[in-house]
N, C-alpha and C positions, 0 to 999 in steps of 0.2 A: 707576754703570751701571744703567741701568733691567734690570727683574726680566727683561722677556722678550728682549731683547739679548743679556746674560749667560747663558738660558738656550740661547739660538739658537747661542753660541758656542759651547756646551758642547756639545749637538747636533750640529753641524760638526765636535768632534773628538773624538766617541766614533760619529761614521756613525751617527746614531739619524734617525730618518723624524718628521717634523714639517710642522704646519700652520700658518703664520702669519697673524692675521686681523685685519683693519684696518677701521676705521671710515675708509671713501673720499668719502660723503656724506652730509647732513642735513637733512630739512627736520622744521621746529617746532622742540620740544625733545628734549633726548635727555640720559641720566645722562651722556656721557663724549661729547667731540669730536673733531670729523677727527682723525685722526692717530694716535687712540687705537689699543692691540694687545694681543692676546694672543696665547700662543705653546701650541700643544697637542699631545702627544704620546700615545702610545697610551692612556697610564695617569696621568699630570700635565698639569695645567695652569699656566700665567706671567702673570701681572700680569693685568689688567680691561680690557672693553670697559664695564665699569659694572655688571658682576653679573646677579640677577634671571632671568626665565625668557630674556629673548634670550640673554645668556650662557650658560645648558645649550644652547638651541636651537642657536647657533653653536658649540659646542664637540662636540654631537651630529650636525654636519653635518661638521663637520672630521674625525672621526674616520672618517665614512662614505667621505669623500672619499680618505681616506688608502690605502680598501680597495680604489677605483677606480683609471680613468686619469686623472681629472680630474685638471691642473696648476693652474689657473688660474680662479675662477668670481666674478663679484658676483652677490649677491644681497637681495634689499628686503625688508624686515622694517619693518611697520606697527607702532608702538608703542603699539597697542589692546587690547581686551577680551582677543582671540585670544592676547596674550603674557601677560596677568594685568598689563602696565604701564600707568599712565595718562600718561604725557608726552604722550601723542595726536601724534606726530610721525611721521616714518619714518626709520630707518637703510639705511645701503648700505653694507655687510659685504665686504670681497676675501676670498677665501680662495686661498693661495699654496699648494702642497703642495709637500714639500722632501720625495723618497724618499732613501733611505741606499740608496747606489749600488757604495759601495768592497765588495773582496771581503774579509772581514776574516780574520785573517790573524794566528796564534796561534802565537810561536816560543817553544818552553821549551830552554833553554840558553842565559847568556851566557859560554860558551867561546869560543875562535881562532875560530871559526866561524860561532859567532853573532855576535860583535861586529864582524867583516868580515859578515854578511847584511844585521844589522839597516837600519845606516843606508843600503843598496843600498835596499831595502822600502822604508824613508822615502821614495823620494824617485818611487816609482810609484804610481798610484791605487789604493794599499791602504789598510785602517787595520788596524795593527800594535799586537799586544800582546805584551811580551815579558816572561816571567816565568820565574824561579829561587830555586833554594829558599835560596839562597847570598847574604844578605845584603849584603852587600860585592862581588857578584859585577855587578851591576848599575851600569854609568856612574849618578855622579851627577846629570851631564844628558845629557838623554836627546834625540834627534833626535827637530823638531819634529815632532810628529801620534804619536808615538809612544807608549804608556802601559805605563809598568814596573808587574809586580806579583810581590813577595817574596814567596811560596808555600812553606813548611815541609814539605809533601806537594804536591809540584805536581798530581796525578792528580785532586787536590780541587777543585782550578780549573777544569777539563776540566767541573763542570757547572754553573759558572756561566759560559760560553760562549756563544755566541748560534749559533743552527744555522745551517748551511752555513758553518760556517770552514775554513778551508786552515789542516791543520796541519802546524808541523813541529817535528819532535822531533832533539833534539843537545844530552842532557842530559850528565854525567859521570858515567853511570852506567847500564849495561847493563839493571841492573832497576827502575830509574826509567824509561827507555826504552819498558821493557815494561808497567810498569804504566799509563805511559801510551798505551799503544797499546791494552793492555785498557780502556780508561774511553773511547774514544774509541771503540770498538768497540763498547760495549755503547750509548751513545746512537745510534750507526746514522742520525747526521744530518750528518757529515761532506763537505766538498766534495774535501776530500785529505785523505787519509792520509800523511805519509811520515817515514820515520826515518831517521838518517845513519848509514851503517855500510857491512860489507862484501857482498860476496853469501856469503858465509858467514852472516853477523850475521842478514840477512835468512831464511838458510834454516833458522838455527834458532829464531828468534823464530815463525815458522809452524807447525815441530813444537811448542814449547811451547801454542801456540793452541791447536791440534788436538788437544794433551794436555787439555785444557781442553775440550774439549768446543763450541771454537766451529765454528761452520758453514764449509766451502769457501767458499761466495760469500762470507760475510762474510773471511775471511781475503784470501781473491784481492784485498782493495780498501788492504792493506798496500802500501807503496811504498817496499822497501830496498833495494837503496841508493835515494836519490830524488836527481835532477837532470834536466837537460835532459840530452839524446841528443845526443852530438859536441862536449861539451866537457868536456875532458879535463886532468888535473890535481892534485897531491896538496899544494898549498899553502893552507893556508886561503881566500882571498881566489880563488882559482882556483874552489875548493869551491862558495863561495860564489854566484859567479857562476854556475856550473849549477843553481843552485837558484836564484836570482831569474830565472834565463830559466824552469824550468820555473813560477813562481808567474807571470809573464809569460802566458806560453798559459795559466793555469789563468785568471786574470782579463778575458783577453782575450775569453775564451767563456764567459763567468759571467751568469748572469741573478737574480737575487735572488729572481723571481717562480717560474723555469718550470728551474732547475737541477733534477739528479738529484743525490740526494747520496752521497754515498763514492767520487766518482769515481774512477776507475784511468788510472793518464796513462803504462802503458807503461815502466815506470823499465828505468831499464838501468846497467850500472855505469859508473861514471867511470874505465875503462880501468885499478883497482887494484883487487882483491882484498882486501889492506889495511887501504883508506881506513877509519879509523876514528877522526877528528879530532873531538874535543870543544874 
């Protein structure tokens, strides 16, 4: 599989934003031919249009691009003095801009809960990471677009995250819960917050905060219990379902450019008190 193919896959299924740039025309000579591509991304670059100063120039242009609204642009590149090239010909460069569009979407727990969410997520315009600290806990395979990550200390995960994820939390364990609600806090670039539990669960995970010294607005952007409003239920897969309709409305209104983050989406309880399924 050629370098930038393979890279563009990989692109597609971790939702990363890329430029892809193609040699469309030629007149004279030129180091590489129609057809030729490279794939660039904020920080890497994939395979050759043939190197040399056009290749910074077009990988300087693609990154520019990637800041804009440009989708789509050619543009003519003299192969003269002005590149430091002597082929003396001219290229004509596309440049394709591919943004990362899905809302990404970070589940820690694979409990009853999570393993009825997960593959629901799979199968909406999210990209799904779901991680446990529980080795064995995690399907071998995993529904496609999906990416499992074995975490020892999952809260350590929380910042190698990418900003504005919808998180949700349904670990087996009350103070894994909380630590990860403090790490998810303390970055303050959250699109959701939410934890699974009860309104109890919820009411004293906010006194521990406030033990803590964290701020009301930051606290208020907790969502415990979290689901959708008016679906009602105490079977995992029930659960479930209220919580991929509320990831539904959170994506549905998501902009990657112009979001506010830590949104608060109103939780209310799933009609149990309870509910506190891992």
């Amino acid at each position: 599989m050629k370098a930038w193919l393979e890279a563009q896959w990989q692109c597609e299924q971790h939702n990363q934003s890329y430029v892809l740039v193609s040699i469309v025309a030629l007149q004279g000579s030129s180091p590489r031919g129609v057809g030729s591509k490279l794939l660039v991304t904020e920080d890497q670059q994939f395979d050759s249009i043939g190197g040399g100063h056009l290749e910074y120039k077009a990988i300087a242009q693609a990154r520019l691009m990637m800041t804009q609204e440009h989708q789509t642009e050619i543009i003519d590149y003299p192969l003269g003095a002005s590149l430091g090239q002597c082929c003396g010909g001219k290229v004509s460069l596309m440049f394709e801009v591919f943004k990362a569009t899905k809302m990404p979407v970070v589940v820690f727990g694979a409990g009853h809960v999570g393993r009825a969410l997960v593959p629901l997520l799979a199968q909406l315009p999210v990209q799904v990471t779901w991680v446990d600290s529980r080795y064995d806990m995690l399907p071998k395979e995993l529904p496609q677009g999906v990416v499992g990550m074995q975490e020892e200390h999952p809260q350590d995960y929380v910042t190698d995250c990418v900003a504005n994820s919808c998180y949700l939390i349904m670990t087996h364990h009350h103070g894994v819960d909380l630590a990860l609600t403090e790490a998810i806090l303390k970055r303050g670039d959250a699109h959701y917050l939410g934890v699974i539990g009860s309104v109890t669960k919820g009411r004293k995970f906010r006194q521990r905060l406030a033990a803590k010294d964290y701020s009301v607005n930051s606290i208020s952007h907790l969502n415990c219990p979290m689901g959708k409003a008016g679906i009602s239920g105490k079977q995992p897969m029930e659960v479930a379902i209220a919580i991929a309709a509320q990831v539904m409305d959170l994506y549905q209104n998501f902009d990657l450019t112009h979001q506010k983050c830590l949104a608060k989406a109103n939780p209310v309880p799933l009609n149990n008190e309870s509910l506190e399924y891992v």
